[in-house]
N, C-alpha and C positions, 0 to 999 in steps of 0.2 A: 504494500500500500504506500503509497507515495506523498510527501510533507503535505501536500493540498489537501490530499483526503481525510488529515489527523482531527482538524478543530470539527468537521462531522462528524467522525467517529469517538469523539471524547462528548461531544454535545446527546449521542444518542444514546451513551453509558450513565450520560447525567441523569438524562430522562428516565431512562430503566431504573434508577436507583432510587430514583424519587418515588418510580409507582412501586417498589421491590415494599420499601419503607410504608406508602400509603395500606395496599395491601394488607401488611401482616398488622399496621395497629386497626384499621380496622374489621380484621376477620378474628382479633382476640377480644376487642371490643364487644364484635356480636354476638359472642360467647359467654361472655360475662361482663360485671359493671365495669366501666372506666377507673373507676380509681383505686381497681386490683389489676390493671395492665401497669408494667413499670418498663421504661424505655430499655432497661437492659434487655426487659422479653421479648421487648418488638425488634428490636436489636438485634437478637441471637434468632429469630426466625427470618427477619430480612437479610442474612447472614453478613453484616455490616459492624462494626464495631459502634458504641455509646457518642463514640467523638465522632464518628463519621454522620450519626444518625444528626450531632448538634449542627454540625457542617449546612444540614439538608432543611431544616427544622426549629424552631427556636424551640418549641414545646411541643408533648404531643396532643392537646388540643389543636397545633398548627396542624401538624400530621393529620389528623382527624378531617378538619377543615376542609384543607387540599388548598391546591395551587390556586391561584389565583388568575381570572384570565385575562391573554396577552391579546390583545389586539395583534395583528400582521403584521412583517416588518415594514419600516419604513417606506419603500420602494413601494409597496403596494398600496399604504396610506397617502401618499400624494399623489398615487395613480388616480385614488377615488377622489382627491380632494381635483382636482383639474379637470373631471370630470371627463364625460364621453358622449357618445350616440345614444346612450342608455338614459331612462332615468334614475333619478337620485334611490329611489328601495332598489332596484334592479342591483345597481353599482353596490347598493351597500350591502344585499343578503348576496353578492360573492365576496363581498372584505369579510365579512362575521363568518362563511363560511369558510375562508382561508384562514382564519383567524383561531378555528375548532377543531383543525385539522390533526392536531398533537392531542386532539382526548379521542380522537373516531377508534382506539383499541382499549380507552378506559371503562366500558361496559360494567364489567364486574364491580371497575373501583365502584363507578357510582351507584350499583344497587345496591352494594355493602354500605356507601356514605347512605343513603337512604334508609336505610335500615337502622343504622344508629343513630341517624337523627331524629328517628321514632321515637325511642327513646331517651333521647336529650337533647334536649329543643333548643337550650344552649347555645348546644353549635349550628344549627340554622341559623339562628340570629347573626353570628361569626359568620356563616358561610353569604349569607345577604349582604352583608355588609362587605365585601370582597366581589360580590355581584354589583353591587352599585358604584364601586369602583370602576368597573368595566365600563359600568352606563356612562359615569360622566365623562371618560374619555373618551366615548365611543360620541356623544352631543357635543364635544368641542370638537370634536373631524367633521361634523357633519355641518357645526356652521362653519367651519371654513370652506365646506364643499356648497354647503347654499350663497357665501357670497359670491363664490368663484361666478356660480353660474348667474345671481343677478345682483353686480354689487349693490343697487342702492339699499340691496338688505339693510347693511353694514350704516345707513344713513337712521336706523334705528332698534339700537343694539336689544333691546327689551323683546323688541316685537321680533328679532331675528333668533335669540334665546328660546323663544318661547317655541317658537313653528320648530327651532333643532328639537326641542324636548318632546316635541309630539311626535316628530320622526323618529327622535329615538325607542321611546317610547312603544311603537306601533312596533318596530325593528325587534325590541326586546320581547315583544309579545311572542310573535313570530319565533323567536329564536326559543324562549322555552316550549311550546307547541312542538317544537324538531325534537326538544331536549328530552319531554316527554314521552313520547311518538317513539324516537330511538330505544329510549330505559325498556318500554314494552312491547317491543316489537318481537318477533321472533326468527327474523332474518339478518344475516350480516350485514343489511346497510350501514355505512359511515356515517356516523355523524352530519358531517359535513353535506352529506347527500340531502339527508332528512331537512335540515335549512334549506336549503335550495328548494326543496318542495312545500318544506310550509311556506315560502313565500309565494310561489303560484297558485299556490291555494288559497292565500290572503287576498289577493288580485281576484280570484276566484268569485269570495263572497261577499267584496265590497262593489265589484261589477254589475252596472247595473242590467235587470234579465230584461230580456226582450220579450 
């Protein structure tokens, strides 16, 4: 393998570590209460050492939690903010959908986070709050993507706030719809697919019938 290929293949050891780590606290979790899991167990079953789990983790609440999500890289952020031939949802349920792409093999994690979040609501709350992290920077790309397309937006920043949030907003709906859709489905769709489709399907039932 050759020096190019290294920062991928260290990026995708990261990632397996993270979900190795997410996995085993919450599949001891499921098993029994939280505060008889001790990070050394989760440790010695994500076959990782205590330091490496802190590396990964500040707590295992975080671990419980889970990642937090990233938006696309840059490159694909200012593709959506300069827009195109598409419109504004079209462009943005492919940025959320490229955006998803690193959880379309998290399946299991999330029915397991589901499952302990049943019983402690706790970390919902945690896990929302890491969700609406997403929103708000997902509503500051989309008003730079509605002045693009008509600046005098930008001639009233309140009323241009407002229209991003309802875009976002409609976007996020949309995206848990997929998010749901996926958990219970029973086929290997990707994640990512599942977006793509709850969005034509949104266009669907707001379209008015003839």
């Amino acid at each position: 393998m050759g020096a190019a290929d290294e920062p991928g293949l260290r990026e995708r050891k990261r990632l397996a570590t993270r979900r190795e780590i997410q996995r085993a606290v919450l599949t001891l979790c499921a098993q029994r209460s939280i505060d008889k899991v001790t990070v050394e167990e989760i440790s010695r079953v994500a076959a990782i050492s205590p330091r490496t789990f802190f590396n990964y983790f500040a707590s295992k609440d975080s671990a419980l939690v889970g990642d937090e999500l990233e938006l696309a890289c840059d490159e694909d952020i200012e593709r959506f903010v300069a827009g195109g031939p598409s419109d504004v949802m079209t462009d943005l349920a492919g940025l959320i959908s490229r955006s998803l792409q690193n959880t379309d093999g998290d399946r299991e994690i999330h029915e397991l986070r589901r499952a302990v979040m049943k019983e402690n609501s706790y970390l919902f709350t945690m896990r929302m709050a890491t969700l609406r992290n997403f929103e708000a920077g997902l509503q500051h790309i989309v008003e730079r993507r509605l002045t693009a397309d008509a600046p005098h937006l930008a001639e009233d920043p309140r009323a241009l706030a407002q229209r991003a949030l309802l875009v976002t907003l409609i976007a996020m709906a949309a995206t848990r719809h997929a998010w749901r859709c996926w958990a219970e489905a029973d086929d290997c769709t990707p994640l990512s697919a599942w977006v793509a489709k709850s969005f034509r399907e949104l266009y669907t039932v707001t379209s008015p019938i003839d």
